[in-house]
C-alpha positions as CSV (number, residue, x, y, z in Angstrom):
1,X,4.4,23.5,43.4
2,X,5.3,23.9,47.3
3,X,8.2,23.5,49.1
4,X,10.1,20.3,47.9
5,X,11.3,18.1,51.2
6,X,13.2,15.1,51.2
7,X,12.9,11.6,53.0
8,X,16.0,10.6,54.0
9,X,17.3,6.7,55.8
10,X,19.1,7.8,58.9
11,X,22.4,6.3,58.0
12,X,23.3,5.6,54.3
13,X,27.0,6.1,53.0
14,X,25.9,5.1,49.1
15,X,25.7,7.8,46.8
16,X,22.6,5.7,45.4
17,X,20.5,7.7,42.3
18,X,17.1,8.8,43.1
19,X,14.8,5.8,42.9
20,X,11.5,7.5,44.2
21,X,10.1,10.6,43.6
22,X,7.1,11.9,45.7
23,X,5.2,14.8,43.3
24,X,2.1,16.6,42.9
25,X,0.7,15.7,39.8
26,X,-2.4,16.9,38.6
27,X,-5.3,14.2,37.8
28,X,-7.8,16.0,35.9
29,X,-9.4,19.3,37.1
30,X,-10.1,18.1,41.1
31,X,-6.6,17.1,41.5
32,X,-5.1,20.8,40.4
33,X,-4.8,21.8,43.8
34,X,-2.2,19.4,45.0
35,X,0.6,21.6,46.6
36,X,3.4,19.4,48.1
37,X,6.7,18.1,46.5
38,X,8.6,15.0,48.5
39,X,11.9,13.4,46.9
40,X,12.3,9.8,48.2
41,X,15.9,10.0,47.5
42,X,17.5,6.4,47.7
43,X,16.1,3.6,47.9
44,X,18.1,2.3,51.4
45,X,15.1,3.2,53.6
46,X,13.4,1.9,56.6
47,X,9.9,0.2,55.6
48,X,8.8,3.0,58.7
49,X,9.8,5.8,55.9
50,X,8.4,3.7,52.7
51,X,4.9,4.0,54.5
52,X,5.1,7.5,55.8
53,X,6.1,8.8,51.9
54,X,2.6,7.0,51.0
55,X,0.6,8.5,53.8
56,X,1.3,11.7,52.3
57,X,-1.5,11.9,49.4
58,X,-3.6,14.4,47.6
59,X,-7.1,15.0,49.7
60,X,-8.6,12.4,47.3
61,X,-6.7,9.3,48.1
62,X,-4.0,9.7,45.6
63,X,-0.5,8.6,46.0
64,X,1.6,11.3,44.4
65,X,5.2,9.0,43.4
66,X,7.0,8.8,40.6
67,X,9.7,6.0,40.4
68,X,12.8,5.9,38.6
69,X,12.0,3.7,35.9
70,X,15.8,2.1,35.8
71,X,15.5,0.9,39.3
72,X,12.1,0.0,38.8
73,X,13.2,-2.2,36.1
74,X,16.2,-3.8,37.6
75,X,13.5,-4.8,40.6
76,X,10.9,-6.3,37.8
77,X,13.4,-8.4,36.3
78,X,14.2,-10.2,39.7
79,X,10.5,-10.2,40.1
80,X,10.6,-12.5,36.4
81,X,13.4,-14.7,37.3
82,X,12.7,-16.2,40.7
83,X,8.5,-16.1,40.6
84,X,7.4,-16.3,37.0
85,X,9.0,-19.5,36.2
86,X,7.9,-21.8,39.4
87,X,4.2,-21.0,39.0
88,X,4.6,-22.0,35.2
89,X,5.9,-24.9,35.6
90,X,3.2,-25.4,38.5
91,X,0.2,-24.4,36.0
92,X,1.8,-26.4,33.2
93,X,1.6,-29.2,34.9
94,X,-2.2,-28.6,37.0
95,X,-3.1,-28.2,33.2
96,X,-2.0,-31.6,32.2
97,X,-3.1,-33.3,35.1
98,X,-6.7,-31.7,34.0
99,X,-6.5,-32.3,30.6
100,X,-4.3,-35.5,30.4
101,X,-7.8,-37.4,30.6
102,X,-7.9,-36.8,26.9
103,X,-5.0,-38.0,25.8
104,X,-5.7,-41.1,28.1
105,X,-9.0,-41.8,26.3
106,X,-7.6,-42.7,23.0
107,X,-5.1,-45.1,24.6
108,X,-7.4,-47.1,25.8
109,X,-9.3,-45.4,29.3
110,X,-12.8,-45.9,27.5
111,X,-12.5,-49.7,27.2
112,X,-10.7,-50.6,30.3
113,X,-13.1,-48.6,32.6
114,X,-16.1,-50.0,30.6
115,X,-17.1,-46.3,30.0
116,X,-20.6,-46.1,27.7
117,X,-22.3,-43.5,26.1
118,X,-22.4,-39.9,28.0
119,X,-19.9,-41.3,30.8
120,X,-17.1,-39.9,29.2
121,X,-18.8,-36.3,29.4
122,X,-19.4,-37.3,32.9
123,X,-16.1,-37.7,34.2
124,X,-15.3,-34.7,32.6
125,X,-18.3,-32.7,34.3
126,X,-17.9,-33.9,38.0
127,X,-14.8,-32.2,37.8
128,X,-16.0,-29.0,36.9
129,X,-18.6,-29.3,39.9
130,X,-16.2,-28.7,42.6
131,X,-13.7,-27.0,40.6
132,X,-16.8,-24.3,40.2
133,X,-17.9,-24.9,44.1
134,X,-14.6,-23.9,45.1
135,X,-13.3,-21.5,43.5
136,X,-14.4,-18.5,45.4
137,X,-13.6,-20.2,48.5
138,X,-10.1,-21.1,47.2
139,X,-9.5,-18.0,46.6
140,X,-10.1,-16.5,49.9
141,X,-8.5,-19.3,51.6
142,X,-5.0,-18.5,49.7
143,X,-5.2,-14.8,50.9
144,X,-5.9,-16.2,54.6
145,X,-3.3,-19.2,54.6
146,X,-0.7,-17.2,52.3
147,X,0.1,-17.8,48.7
148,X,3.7,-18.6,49.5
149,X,2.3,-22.1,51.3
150,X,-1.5,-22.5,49.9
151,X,-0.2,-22.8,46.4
152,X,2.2,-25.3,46.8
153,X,-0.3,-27.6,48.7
154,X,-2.8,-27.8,46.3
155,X,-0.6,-28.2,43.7
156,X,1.2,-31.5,45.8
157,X,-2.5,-32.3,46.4
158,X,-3.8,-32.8,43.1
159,X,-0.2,-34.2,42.0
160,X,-1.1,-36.8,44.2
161,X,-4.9,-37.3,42.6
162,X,-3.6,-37.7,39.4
163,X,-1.3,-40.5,40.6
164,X,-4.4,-42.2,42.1
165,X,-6.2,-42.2,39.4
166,X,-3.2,-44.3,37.4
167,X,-5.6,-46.9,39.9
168,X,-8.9,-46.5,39.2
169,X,-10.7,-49.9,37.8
170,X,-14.5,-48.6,37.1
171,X,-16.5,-45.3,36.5
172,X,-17.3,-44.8,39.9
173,X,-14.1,-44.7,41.5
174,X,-13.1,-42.4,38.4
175,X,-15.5,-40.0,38.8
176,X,-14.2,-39.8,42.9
177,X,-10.9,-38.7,41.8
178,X,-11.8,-36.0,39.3
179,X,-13.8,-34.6,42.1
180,X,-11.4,-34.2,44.3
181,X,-8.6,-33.5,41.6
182,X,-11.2,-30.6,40.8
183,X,-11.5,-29.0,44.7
184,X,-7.5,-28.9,44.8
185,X,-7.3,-27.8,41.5
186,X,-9.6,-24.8,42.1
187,X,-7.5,-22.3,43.6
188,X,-4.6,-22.7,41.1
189,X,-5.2,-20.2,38.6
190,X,-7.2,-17.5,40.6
191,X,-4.7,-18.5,43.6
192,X,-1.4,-17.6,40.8
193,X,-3.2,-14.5,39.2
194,X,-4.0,-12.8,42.6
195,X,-0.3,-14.0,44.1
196,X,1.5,-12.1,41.2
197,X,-1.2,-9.0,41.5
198,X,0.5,-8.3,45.2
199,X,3.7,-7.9,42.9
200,X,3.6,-5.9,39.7
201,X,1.6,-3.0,38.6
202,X,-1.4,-2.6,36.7
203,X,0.2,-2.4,33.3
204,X,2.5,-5.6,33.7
205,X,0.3,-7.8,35.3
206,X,-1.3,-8.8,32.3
207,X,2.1,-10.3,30.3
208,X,3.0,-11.7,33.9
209,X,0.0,-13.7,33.5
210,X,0.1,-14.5,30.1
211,X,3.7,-16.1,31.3
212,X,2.1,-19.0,33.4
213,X,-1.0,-19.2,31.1
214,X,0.7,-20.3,28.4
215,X,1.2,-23.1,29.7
216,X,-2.5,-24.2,29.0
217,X,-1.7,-24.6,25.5
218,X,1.8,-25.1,26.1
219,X,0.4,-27.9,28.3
220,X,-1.5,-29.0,25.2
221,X,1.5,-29.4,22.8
222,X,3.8,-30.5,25.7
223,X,1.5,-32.9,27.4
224,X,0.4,-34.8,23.9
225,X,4.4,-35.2,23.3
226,X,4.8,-36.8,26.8
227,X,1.7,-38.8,26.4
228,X,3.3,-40.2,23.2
229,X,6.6,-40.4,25.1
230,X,5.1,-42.2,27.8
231,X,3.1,-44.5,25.4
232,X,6.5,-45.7,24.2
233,X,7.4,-47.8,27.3
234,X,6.1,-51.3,27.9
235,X,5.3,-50.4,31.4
236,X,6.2,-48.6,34.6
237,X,6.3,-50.7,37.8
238,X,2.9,-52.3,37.4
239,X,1.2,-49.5,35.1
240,X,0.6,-49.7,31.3
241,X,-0.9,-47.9,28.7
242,X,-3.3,-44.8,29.7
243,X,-2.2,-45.5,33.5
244,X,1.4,-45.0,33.1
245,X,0.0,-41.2,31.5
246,X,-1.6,-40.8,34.7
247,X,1.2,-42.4,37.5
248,X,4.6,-40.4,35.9
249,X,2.7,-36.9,34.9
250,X,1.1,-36.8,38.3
251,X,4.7,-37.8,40.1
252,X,6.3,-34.9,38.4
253,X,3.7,-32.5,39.4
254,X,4.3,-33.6,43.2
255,X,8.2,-33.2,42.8
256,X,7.4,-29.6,41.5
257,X,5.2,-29.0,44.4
258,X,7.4,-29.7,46.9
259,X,10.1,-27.8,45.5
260,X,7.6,-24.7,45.3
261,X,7.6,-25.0,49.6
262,X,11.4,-23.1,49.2
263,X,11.0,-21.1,45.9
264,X,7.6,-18.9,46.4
265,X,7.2,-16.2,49.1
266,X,4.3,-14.9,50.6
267,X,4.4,-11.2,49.5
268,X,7.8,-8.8,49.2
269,X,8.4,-8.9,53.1
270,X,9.1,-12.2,53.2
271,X,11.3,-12.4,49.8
272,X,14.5,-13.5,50.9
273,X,16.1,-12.8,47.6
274,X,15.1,-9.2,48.1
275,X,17.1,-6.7,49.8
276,X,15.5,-4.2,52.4
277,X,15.6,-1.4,49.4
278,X,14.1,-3.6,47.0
279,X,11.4,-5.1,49.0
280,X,10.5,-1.6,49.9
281,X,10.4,-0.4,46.3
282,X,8.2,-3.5,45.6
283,X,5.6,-2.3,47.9
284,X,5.8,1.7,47.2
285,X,5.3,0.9,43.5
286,X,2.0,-1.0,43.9
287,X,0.9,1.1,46.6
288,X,0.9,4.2,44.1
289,X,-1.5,3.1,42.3
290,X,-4.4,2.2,44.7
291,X,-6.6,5.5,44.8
292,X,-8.0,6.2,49.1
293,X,-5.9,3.5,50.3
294,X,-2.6,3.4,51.8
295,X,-2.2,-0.7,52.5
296,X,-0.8,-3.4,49.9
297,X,-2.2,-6.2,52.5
298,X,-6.0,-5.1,53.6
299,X,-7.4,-6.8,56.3
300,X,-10.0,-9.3,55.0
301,X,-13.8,-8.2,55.5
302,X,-17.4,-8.8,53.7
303,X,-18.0,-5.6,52.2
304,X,-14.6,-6.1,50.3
305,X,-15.5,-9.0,48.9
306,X,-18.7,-8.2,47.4
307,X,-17.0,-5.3,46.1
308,X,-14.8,-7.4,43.8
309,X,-17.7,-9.6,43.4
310,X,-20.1,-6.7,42.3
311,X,-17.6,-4.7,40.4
312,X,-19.6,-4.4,36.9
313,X,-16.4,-4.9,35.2
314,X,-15.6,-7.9,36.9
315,X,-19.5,-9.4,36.4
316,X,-19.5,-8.5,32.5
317,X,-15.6,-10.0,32.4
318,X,-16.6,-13.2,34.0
319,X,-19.4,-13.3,31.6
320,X,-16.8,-13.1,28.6
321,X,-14.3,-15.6,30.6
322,X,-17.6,-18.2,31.1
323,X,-18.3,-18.1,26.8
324,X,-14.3,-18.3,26.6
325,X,-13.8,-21.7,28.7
326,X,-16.6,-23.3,26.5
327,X,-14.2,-23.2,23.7
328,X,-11.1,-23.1,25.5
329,X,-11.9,-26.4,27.7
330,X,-13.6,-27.9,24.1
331,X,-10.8,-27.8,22.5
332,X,-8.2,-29.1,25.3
333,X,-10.4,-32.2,26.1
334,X,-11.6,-32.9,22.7
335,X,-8.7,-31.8,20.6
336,X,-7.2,-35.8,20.5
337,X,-11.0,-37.1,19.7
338,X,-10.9,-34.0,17.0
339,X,-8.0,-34.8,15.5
340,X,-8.5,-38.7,15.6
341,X,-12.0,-37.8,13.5
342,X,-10.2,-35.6,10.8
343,X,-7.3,-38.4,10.4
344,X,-9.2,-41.7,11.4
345,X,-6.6,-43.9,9.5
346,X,-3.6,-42.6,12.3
347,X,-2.4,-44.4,14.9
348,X,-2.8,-43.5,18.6
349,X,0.7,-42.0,18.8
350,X,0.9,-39.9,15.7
351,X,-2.6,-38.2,16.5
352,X,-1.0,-37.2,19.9
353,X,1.6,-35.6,17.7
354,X,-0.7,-34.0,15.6
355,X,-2.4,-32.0,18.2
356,X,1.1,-30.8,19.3
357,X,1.2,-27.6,16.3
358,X,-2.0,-26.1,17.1
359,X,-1.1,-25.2,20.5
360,X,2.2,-24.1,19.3
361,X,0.4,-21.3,18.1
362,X,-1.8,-20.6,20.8
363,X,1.4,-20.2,22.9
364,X,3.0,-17.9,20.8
365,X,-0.5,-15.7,20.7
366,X,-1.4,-16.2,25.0
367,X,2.4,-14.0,24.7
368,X,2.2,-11.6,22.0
369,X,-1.1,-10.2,22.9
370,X,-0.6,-9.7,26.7
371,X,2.7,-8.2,25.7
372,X,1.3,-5.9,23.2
373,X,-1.6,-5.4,26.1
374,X,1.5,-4.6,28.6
375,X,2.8,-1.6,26.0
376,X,-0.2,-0.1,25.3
377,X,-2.4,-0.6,29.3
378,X,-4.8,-1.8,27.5
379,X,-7.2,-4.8,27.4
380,X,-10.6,-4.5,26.6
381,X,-9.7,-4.1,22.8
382,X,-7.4,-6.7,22.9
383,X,-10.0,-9.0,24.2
384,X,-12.6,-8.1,21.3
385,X,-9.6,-8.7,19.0
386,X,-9.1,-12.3,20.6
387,X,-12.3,-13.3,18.5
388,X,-12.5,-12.8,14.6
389,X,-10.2,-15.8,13.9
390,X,-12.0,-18.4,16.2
391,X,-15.1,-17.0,14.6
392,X,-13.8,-17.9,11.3
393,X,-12.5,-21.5,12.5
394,X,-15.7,-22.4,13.9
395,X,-17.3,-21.3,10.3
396,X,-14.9,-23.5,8.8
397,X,-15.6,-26.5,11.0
398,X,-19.2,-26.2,9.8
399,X,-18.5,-25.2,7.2
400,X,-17.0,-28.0,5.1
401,X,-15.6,-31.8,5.7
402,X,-12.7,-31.2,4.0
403,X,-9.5,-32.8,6.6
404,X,-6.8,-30.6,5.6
405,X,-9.1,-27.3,5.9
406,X,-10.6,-28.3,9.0
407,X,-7.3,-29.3,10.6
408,X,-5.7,-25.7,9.4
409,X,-8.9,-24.4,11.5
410,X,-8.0,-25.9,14.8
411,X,-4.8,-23.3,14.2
412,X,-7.3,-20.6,14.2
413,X,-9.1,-21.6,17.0
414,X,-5.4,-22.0,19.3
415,X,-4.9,-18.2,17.4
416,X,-6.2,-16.4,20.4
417,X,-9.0,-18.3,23.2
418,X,-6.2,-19.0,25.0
419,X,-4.7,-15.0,25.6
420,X,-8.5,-14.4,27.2
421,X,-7.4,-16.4,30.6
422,X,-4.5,-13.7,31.0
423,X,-6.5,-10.6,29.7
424,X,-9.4,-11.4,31.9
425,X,-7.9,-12.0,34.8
426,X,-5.8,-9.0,34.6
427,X,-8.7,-6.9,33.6
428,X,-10.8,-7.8,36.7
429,X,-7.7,-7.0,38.6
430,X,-7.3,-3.7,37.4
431,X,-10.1,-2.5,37.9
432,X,-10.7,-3.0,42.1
433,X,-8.4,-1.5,44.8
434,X,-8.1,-3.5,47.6
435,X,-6.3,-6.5,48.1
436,X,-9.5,-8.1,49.2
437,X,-11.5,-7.0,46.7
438,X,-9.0,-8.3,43.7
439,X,-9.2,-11.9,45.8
440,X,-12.8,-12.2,45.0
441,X,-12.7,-10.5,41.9
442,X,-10.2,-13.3,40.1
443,X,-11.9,-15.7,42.2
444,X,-15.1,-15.0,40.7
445,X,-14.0,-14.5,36.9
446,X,-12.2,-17.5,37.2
447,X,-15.1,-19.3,38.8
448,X,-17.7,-18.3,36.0
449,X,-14.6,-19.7,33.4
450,X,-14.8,-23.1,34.9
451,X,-18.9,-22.5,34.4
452,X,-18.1,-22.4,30.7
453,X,-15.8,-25.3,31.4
454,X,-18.6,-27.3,32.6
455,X,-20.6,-26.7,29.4
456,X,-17.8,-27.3,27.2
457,X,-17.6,-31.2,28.7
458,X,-21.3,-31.4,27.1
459,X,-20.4,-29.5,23.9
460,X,-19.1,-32.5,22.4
461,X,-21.1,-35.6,22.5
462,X,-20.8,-39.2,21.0
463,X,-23.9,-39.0,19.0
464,X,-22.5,-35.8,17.7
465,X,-19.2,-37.1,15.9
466,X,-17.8,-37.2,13.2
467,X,-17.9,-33.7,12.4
468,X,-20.0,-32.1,15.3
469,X,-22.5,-29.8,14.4
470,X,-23.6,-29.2,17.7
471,X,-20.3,-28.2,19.5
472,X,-19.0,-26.4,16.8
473,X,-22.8,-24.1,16.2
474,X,-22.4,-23.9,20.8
475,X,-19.0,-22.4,20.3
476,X,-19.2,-20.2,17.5
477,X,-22.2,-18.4,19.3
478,X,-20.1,-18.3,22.4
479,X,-17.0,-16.2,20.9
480,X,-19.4,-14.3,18.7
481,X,-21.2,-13.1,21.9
482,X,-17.7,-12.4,23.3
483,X,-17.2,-9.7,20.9
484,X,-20.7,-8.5,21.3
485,X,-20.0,-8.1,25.3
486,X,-16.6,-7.0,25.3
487,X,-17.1,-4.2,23.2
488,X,-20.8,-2.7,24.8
489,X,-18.4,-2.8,27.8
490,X,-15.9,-0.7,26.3
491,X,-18.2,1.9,25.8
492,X,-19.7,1.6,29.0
493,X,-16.3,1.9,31.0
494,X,-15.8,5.1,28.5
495,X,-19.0,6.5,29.6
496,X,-18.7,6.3,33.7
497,X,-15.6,7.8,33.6
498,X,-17.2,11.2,31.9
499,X,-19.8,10.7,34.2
500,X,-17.0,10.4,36.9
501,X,-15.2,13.2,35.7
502,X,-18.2,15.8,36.4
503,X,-18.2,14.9,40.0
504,X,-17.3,16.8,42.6
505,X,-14.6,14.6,44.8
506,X,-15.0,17.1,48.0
507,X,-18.3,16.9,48.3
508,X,-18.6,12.9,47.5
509,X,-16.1,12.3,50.4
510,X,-17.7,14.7,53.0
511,X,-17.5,13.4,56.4
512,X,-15.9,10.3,55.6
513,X,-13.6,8.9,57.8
514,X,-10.3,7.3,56.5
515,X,-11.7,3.3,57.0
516,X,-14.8,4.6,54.8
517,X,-12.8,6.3,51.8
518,X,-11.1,3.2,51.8
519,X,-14.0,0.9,51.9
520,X,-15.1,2.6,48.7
521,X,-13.0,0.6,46.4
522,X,-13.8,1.1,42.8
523,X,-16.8,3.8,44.1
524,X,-14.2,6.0,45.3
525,X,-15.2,9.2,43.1
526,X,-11.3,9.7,42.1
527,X,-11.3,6.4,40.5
528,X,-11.4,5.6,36.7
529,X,-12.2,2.1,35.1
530,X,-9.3,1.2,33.2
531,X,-10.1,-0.5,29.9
């Protein structure tokens, strides 16, 4: 090791312990000449010094820090209490204002809006039409606009859709507001997972997601209770039935939305609930672990994008998010019609109950495996292990007519498709650089998800029922590919980093400029997928 300096703030009178320390460490044979020691030694620093420790890396990009882990934790635990639960309760409630349709079809939506045949499925696909459309550019508008003010205006947006359509009287004004509900809905789950990537690292990101995405199934359980709830009163101003579903879940959402404006901050900076020392240990800690770069907040430009877009990860992930949202959507629309067709003799109510267990489970698994993912810095095997119980649920579903094994099946089926939205999402943004690059990365895994979304409103038809043949064949050859991709991946990832590994770094980056190393992203030759 060289000489050993230390970063200093000019005025400090806290005998504060060591919360950063700058080191050479050696990654792999082209890192063994690193040479210089810093010690970042408090964490009451100007943001000038937090940025000049980073400057100082290893001749391949490299950020060479090493954080006290107990600071570091008292940071991520602030990080937990004051964003994780308003984007939640946000996505808990964007996921019932999706998904409430279902619950408001066996109260009576069908019959009162003359709905026929396929019309169903076609309120559910127009939807997915601009939810697909824009995505991408959702996305890219939250990093412009700021996810501290873009999210809470969708979200008050499509709060306000779902109140509107509490007054729709035929199919065609019907179909209107699930369009739109679809374009404001868009950015909400790429627009969350890319806000909380600006704050946690690689290795936490994925629980942190699996902490708002729960609330899909959560929003399944929660959302059939409150439609049951709901069902109870006689009316609500001049609303009954399926309407009142609509009017008071869509009302909530809106109070949520506004209260979202004060709660959710654009990026550490701007955290008024951080102090100076914390927001700049916020930013050293993700800086460190973006190879040839030395910004948290990348200016926006074209070749970024594509890179996220391009990244093979992200393309073969998106693929495995599309098959996932075939079942994942299925089941969220269709689980009330399921149920209802296992248990014909129940009434309305008590088959909104019944779908309330099922998604029990799926919460507890969207948790357990994003936590074990979070432990181990893993997820490519924990997406292949997402799929051999859906596999054998779907068996099971065509498998037999008997009620109470098929009804144990829909258990299996909430098991796991609902930890793929965090693991995917948090794979594809592991493995970019940029801040640009991860926008359109989510952007487009969650984009190719809502393309499986769109399938899955045609995976369950009318002429189909009772026991649906069709669907249930579509989706067990969807999660059996799953398994198929996800692990040829794994392989793949393993075998470009050997080929990584025998490249010479100097001579890769010869005669770049700064700007160009950086425009590299995941082609940097010092980077390594992460599976």
């Amino acid at each position: 090791m060289g000489e050993q300096r230390a970063i200093t703030p000019e005025a400090s009178s806290s005998s504060d312990e060591k919360a950063v320390t700058h080191h050479a460490e050696g990654h792999g044979e082209n890192h063994a000449a690193a040479t210089d020691e810093y010690v970042f030694s408090t964490l009451h620093c100007t943001m000038d010094r937090a940025s000049t420790v980073l400057t100082q890396r290893d001749r391949y990009g490299n950020t060479l820090i090493h954080i006290d882990p107990e600071a570091e934790r008292r940071l991520r635990w602030k990080l937990d209490l004051m964003i994780v639960p308003t984007v939640a309760l946000l996505y808990l409630f964007c996921f019932i204002d999706r998904a409430n349709i279902g619950n408001a079809r066996i109260a009576g939506l069908e019959t009162d809006l003359n709905l026929t045949g396929y019309d169903y499925n076609g309120l559910l696909s127009v939807f997915y039409i601009s939810y697909i459309v824009f995505e991408i550019p959702s996305n890219i508008g939250c990093k412009y606009f700021g996810p501290g003010w873009f999210i809470p205006t969708i979200s008050l947006g499509f709060g306000g859709l779902s109140i509107a359509m509490a007054f729709v009287n035929n199919f065609a004004q019907a179909a209107g507001v699930r369009f739109l509900l679809g374009a404001f809905e868009a950015g909400m789950l790429p627009g969350i997972a890319y806000y909380l990537s600006r704050w946690y690292r690689r290795s936490e990101l994925t629980f942190r997601l699996g902490l708002y995405i729960v609330m899909a199934p959560m929003a399944g359980a929660f959302g059939g209770l409150l439609a049951s709830g709901i069902l109870q009163l006689e009316s609500f101003g001049s609303l009954t039935t399926w309407r009142m579903i609509f009017a008071i879940e869509g009302i909530i959402t809106c109070v949520l939305a506004l209260i979202s404006y004060v709660t959710l901050t654009d990026r550490p900076e701007t955290a008024r609930w951080l102090t100076q020392a914390e927001k700049d240990l916020a930013i050293l800690r993700i800086k460190s672990e973006r190879v040839g770069t030395t910004e948290v907040l990348d200016k926006m430009d074209v070749k970024k994008l594509m890179r996220g877009i391009l990244n093979p990860v992200t393309l073969s992930t998106s693929f495995i998010f599309l098959l996932n949202n075939i079942t994942v959507q299925g089941v969220s629309f269709f689980a009330p019609t399921i149920v209802r067709s296992i248990y014909p003799g129940k009434s309305t109510v008590m088959t909104q109950l019944l779908t309330v267990p099922p998604y029990v489970v799926g919460g507890f698994f969207t948790l357990l495996l994003p936590a074990i993912s979070w432990k181990m810095d893993r997820r490519q095997i924990i997406i292949m292990s997402c799929t051999p119980l859906v596999i054998v649920g779907f068996i099971i579903f065509l498998a037999t007519t008997n009620t109470e094994a098929r009804y144990a099946a829909i258990f299996l089926l909430s098991s796991s498709i609902f930890a793929l939205g965090p693991m995917t999402n948090s794979q594809v943004s592991a493995n970019v650089v940029s801040d640009t690059a991860r926008s359109s990365a989510i952007g487009m895994n969650v984009m190719c998800g809502n393309i499986g979304g769109l399938v899955s409103t045609w995976s369950f038809l009318p002429t189909d029922g009772p026991n649906y043949p069709i669907g249930n064949g579509l989706n067990l050859a969807a999660i059996s590919t799953i398994l198929i991709v996800a692990t040829a991946m794994l392989f793949w990832m393993k075998k470009d980093n050997k080929r990584r590994e025998a490249l010479s770094v100097e001579e890769e980056l010869a005669g770049m400029s700064r700007e160009e190393v950086q425009d590299l992203d995941w082609k940097h030759p010092a980077f390594r997928w992460k599976p």
